[in-house]
C-alpha positions, 0 to 999 in steps of 0.5 A: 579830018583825014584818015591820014591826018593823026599819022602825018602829025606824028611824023611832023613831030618826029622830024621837027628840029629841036625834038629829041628825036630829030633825024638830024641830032646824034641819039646815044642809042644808034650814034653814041653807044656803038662808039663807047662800045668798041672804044670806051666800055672795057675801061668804063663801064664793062670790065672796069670803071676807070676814074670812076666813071661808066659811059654805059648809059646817058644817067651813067654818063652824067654823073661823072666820075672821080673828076667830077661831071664829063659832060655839060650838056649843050657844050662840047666845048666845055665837056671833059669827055669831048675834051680828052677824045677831040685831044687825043687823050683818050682811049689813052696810050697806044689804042686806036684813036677816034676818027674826027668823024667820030669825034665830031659825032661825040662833039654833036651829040652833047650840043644838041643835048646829050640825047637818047631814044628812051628813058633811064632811070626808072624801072617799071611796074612790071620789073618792080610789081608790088607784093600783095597780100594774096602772094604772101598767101602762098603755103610756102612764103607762109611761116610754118605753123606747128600742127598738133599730130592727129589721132589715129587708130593703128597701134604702129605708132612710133611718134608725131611723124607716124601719127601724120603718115597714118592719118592720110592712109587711115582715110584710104582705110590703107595701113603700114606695110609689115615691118621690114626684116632686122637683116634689111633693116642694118642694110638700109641704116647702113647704106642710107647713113654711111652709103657702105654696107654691113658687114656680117658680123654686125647683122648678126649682132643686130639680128640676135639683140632681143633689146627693144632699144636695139635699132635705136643703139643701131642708128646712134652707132652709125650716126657717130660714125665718121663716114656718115659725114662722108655719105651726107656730104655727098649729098651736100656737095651735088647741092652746093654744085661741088667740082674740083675744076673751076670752069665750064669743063668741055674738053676732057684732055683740058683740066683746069684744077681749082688748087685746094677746091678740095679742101671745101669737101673735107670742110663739109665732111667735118661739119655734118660729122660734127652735127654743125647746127644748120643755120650756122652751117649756112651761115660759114659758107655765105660769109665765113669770111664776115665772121672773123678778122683773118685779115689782121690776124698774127697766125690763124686758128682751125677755126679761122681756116675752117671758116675761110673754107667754108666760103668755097660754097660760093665758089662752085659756079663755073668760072672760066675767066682764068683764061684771058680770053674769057676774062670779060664782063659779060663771063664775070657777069654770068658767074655771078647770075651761076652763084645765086642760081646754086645758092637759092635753089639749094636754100630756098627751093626756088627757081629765083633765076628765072627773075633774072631777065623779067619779073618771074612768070609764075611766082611773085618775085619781082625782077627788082628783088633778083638784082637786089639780092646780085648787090649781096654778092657784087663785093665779091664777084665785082664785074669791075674789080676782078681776080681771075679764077686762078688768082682767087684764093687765100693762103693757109697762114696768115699773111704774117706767116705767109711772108716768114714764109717766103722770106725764108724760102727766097733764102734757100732759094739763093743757094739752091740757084747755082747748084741747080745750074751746075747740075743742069749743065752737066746733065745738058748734052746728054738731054740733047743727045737724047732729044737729038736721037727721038728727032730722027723719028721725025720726017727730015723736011720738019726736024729742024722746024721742030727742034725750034719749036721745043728751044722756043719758049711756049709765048715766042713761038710761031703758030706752026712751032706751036702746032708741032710742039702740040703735036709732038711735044709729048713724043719727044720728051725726054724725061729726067730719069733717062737723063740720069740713066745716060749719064756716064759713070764719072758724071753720076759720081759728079751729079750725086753731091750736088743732088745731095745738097739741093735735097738737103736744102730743099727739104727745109723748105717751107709750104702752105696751101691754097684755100678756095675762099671768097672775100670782098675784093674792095669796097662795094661798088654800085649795083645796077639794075639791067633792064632785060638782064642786059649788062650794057643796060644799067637802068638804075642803081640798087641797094642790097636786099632780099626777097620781097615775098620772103620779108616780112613788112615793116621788118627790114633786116640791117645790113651793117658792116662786120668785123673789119672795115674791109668786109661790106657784112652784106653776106653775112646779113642774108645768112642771118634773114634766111635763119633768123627763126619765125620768120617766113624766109627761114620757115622757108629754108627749114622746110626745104631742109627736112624735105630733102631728108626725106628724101635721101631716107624715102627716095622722094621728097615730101614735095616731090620738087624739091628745088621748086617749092613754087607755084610751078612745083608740086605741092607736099604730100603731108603739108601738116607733117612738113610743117611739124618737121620743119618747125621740130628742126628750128625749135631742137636747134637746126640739129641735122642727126636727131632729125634724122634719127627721129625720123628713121625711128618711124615706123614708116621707115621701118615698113618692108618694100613689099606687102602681099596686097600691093596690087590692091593698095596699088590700085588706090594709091599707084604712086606710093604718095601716102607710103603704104611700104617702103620705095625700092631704091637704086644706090647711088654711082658712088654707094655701088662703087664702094659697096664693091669695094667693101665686099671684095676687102679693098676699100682704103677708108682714108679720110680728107685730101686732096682728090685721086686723080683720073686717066682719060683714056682716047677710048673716051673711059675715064678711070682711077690712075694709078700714077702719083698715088700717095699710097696703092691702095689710095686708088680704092679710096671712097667715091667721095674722094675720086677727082670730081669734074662736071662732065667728066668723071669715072666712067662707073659712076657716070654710067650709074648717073652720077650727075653732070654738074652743069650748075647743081643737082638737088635731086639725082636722076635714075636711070636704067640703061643697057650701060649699066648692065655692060659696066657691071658685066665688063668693067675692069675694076668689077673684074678686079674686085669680083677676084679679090672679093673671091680671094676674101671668100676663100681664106674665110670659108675654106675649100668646101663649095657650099661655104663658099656660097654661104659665105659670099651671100653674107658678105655681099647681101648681109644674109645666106642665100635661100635653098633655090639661090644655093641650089643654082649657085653651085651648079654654077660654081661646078659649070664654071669650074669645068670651063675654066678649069680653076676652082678660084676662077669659078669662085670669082665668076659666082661673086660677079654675078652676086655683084649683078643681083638687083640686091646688091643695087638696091635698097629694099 
């Protein structure tokens, strides 16, 4: 037989009439599919499912919709769909109709058969491989065992977790580092439990205390305080991939505020003070809205409305349909794929995303399961049933209270309507007259042009009145303040009973806020797997579940309904798989958990990648004290204090950063894996930024509310405004609190690392940049804190130098400066006061350079 033969074969059968892939049949991939693309698939299939119905794939197609089937193959005649295109019925109303050679096409297609060039339906073995038993071995998809501490030989053992530490350093014939000084000790409490620093009085007390109970006095003092919530919230939030914006974020003059995001950041500030036990603190914020009927409810409780606000950790994702433009499927789409993302690299520590087009490259999770676990949130975030991100949210009341509400305020608002006319006609010609004087700046050749621009409503204008209102709107206003100083004396005595009497009635006025909530948006609608993650490529329909590794076999977890008949439960059953205790999933979570602990007290995790506990990330340092941690977690009740009390009572925490045979440990253990001392740690953006604060006396510790806002500066510096402030001093108010965006925050804490918060940050980056140092040489704030910080100093300390010195040391560092450091220090204050000739300038010059000290950066 010929060389040839098999080929020619082949294209005989490829060209044979009657075969599916006859060149003369229409195929729904090249024929049909780019058709329903650009006429059919916004209302079925893509941004919505009108009727039912999804022309996405043939499967799709044939299932019809809430009229039943749209296609009888081999009979277009008798097909519903070819019967509204060929009829002009659909697209419906004033869209484009289909040409009669596209309607013929449609008409073909579903003659010869309703073909395709490949197969629906059915997911292949490599995008639902089975999980073996060999994958399940993995240390981390195991259950976390409770490993007895091993013995060991040094007398520096305060409990099971030195026991751990020990043992692998006793291997390497390494000890601990001496025990850090009571004055470094306070310090590193301080900063690690509340990210503020001590002040002198409690050094001293801690320092002069000769209980042995006094460190652990200390740490319950500070782990009761209010602004540990604070401090641990921070961390939290970079996890949850907080910001106070709701979309991508690119433009720094463009800010697009989620109304009351903020109140999800007081949410978690309560909970961790409240020591919240974990599980149910995942839980709220999965499904919060599961776990009550807020719907029905008369009024709502504290609890309810903690538990509505909780579910803004679902809200996190960047979300950018508020502008119509971007409200498409595929944006939908991707905010959902941006909220599991955030979800299971700050729970599980795993890289599930990587899932979402294939099955994961290194570790067993099948594609299957990542479209199993987008089912969990689609009541939510439903591609077809959307609310735009500026409409996504709940009130604070109820919606009987809600509707009492409005009704009264409609009231008021009929009396306030020709109050405010009269008032606005008599004001009328001297804002023109204003207006009409700003004109004159404007070239003669646009003046009238441009006085149409800002009469013209901003949806009616023209593209050049829209660029001239752009460009000079912000020039030409005239605000209400110059209206009311222009107007004439027997006007003002007009205006002022009519302002009088809108005050009056505005001031009964009712109000309720915003909540940032998630919620089903409607009963649950099929979920699909799409093939290469592709949404036009639904393949077949899911149900909801969770990962496979993770499930332990034959013990499936219920998804059942919760309270309400509104709510699919499918949230609130992943809460409970990932907490449920002895099961591999929560070992997982409890394991991630205490790991990042860890981190925040040693500056490295036990796993040093700590949102990749996969076969990709690096594997625990001590994996026998990780497990003990983990388990001591669950079994004390997921309690998140007396974890990490317990371990701060250690004697590795309490190890000195610097040992005098480093450079000999070193050589063994370059890294500081096994901790033979303590790591020495750069502070956070935020902890500078409001130990500098706390120094120089200004820090205002209010609690909650909504974020200070921010100046954009053309320059491109961002800083503290110091307009529509509540209180002055609310622009000193804690980091916590400063308006939070994903590219664009205060230019002190960006320079310091402060994370951009594309997705989330479950572990901060350190850099060490020529920024920093300019920052802390140049900043205005630092300027202006280094004179208040003088200020604070001088009234404390007197007129004398050296108790100037003494006392700045101590406020700042917590200690007096050494005789070398005091020496220097006064010759400074002498330099500094010939060349500025002011014992104050002087004074304020020295407390900026304590503010440079690598001491007051770091923590030892």
């Amino acid at each position: 037989m010929s060389r040839l033969s098999p080929l020619l074969t082949a294209m005989a059968i490829l060209v044979a009439p009657g075969t599916a892939f006859c060149q003369n049949n229409p195929l729904f991939e090249r024929d049909i599919k780019p058709l329903f693309t650009a006429n059919c698939w916004k209302c079925h299939g893509m941004e919505d499912r009108k009727a039912g119905l999804d022309l996405r794939t043939p499967p799709l197609i044939m299932q019809g919709g809430t009229s039943g089937p749209v296609i009888v193959k081999g009979s277009a005649g008798a097909s519903l769909l070819y019967q509204k295109v060929a009829g002009g019925a659909m697209p419906p109303g004033k869209l484009l109709k289909l040409s009669k050679e596209q309607t013929d096409l449609i008409r073909d297609w579903i003659n010869s058969g309703a073909t395709a060039s490949r197969s629906y339906g059915s997911l292949t073995k490599a995008e639902a491989p089975e999980i073996t038993a060999k994958d399940r071995e993995f240390w981390a998809f195991q259950k976390p065992l409770h490993p007895s501490p091993p013995a060991v030989s040094s007398s520096r053992v305060h409990g099971p977790i030195d026991q751990f530490v020990l043992a692998k350093l006793e291997e390497k014939k390494i000890g601990y580092a001496p025990r850090a000084e009571r004055r470094t000790l306070i310090r590193r409490a301080s900063l690690d439990l509340l990210g503020l620093p001590p002040s002198p009085k409690d050094v001293a007390a801690f320092e002069s205390d000769p209980s042995p109970l006094a460190w652990e006095k200390l740490l319950d003092r500070l782990l009761a305080s209010e602004h540990f919530g604070e401090r641990w919230g921070r961390h939290w939030l970079d996890a949850a991939g907080y910001a106070d914006v709701i979309g991508i974020d690119n433009n720094p003059t463009v800010i697009r505020t989620g109304e009351g995001k903020w109140r999800y950041r007081d949410y978690v500030v309560r909970a961790l003070n409240a020591d919240k036990p974990y599980n149910r603190f995942l839980t709220e914020q999965l499904a919060g809205d599961e776990m009550v009927d807020w719907r029905t409810a008369k009024t709502y409780t504290q609890e309810t409305r903690d538990l509505l606000e909780a579910t803004g950790f679902l809200r996190n994702a960047a979300d950018d349909t508020d502008n119509d433009d971007l409200n498409l499927a595929l944006i939908r789409t991707r905010v959902l794929e941006l909220t599991i993302q955030n979800v299971t690299s700050n729970l599980l520590g795993m890289t599930v995303g990587c899932a979402q087009c294939h099955s994961h490259r290194y570790d067993p999770i099948p594609q299957l399961d990542y479209y199993r676990m987008m089912a969990i949130f689609t009541p939510v975030y439903n591609p077809q049933l959307w609310p735009q991100s500026k409409n996504r949210f709940l009130a604070d009341v109820s919606e009987t209270d809600r509707r009492a509400i409005d009704t009264h305020n409609k009231e008021l608002e009929t009396q306030l309507e020709p109050l405010r006319t009269q008032l606005a006609a008599l004001r009328r010609p001297y804002e023109s007259a204003l207006l009409e004087k700003k004109l004159l700046a404007v070239p003669e050749p646009l003046r009238a042009e441009t006085r149409s621009a800002l009469s013209t409503a901003p949806a009616k204008r023209s593209e050049i009145e829209k660029y001239l209102a752009m460009k000079l709107g912000d020039l030409l206003k005239v605000p209400a303040e110059e209206v009311t100083g222009a107007l004439s004396t027997g006007d003002q005595a007009r205006a002022k009973p009519l302002q009088e009497a809108i005050q009056k009635i505005e001031s009964q006025q009712q109000k309720y806020g915003k909540i940032q909530a998630v919620y089903d948006v409607g009963p649950a609608s099929p979920a699909y797997f799409y093939r290469r993650g592709n949404i036009e490529t639904p393949i077949t329909e899911v149900q909801p579940g969770f990962l496979s590794v993770l499930t332990e076999p034959g013990k499936p977890v219920e998804i059942m309904n919760a309270k309400g008949s509104q709510t699919s439960g499918r949230r609130l059953a992943f809460a409970k798989w990932l907490t449920e205790p002895d099961t591999p999933a929560s070992g997982l979570v409890a394991r991630v958990a205490v790991n990042r602990m860890w981190q925040h007290l040693f500056g490295e995790g036990l796993v040093a990648s700590v949102d990749n506990f996969g076969h990709s990330g690096t594997r625990p340092s001590h994996p026998e004290l990780l497990d003990w941690l983990a388990t001591e977690f669950v079994n004390s009740g997921w309690r998140l204090k007396p974890m990490i009390k317990m371990i701060m009572l250690s004697e590795a925490y309490m190890q000195a950063s610097q040992r005098p045979d480093a450079a000999a440990v070193a050589a063994i253990d370059p890294g500081n894996t096994l901790l033979w001392r303590m790591r020495l740690r750069r502070l956070e953006a935020e902890a500078i930024r409001d130990e500098i604060l706390t120094v120089s006396g200004k820090l205002d510790l209010t609690m909650g509310g909504a974020s200070v806002p921010m100046d954009y500066r053309p320059d491109g510096m961002v800083t503290v405004s110091a307009k529509d402030l509540p209180t002055p001093s609310a622009q000193y108010r804690r980091s916590l609190y400063m308006f939070q965006r994903r590219n664009f925050n205060l230019t002190m804490l960006s320079v310091f690392d402060e994370p951009v918060m594309a997705t989330n940050c479950v572990r901060r980056n350190t850099s060490a940049v020529v920024l920093q140092s300019l920052a802390m040489l140049n900043d205005e704030t630092v300027l202006e804190q280094a004179d208040a910080f003088a200020d604070r100093v001088a009234e404390t300390a007197g007129p004398e130098p050296a108790a100037r010195v003494d006392t700045a040391f101590l406020i700042a560092l917590g200690r007096k400066p050494s005789p070398e450091e005091k020496r220097w220090s006064l010759e400074s204050l002498g330099r500094f006061t010939e060349a500025y000739g002011s014992g104050q300038k002087a004074l304020a010059a020295l407390c900026h350079t304590i503010f440079n000290m690598n001491e007051f950066l770091y923590v030892q």
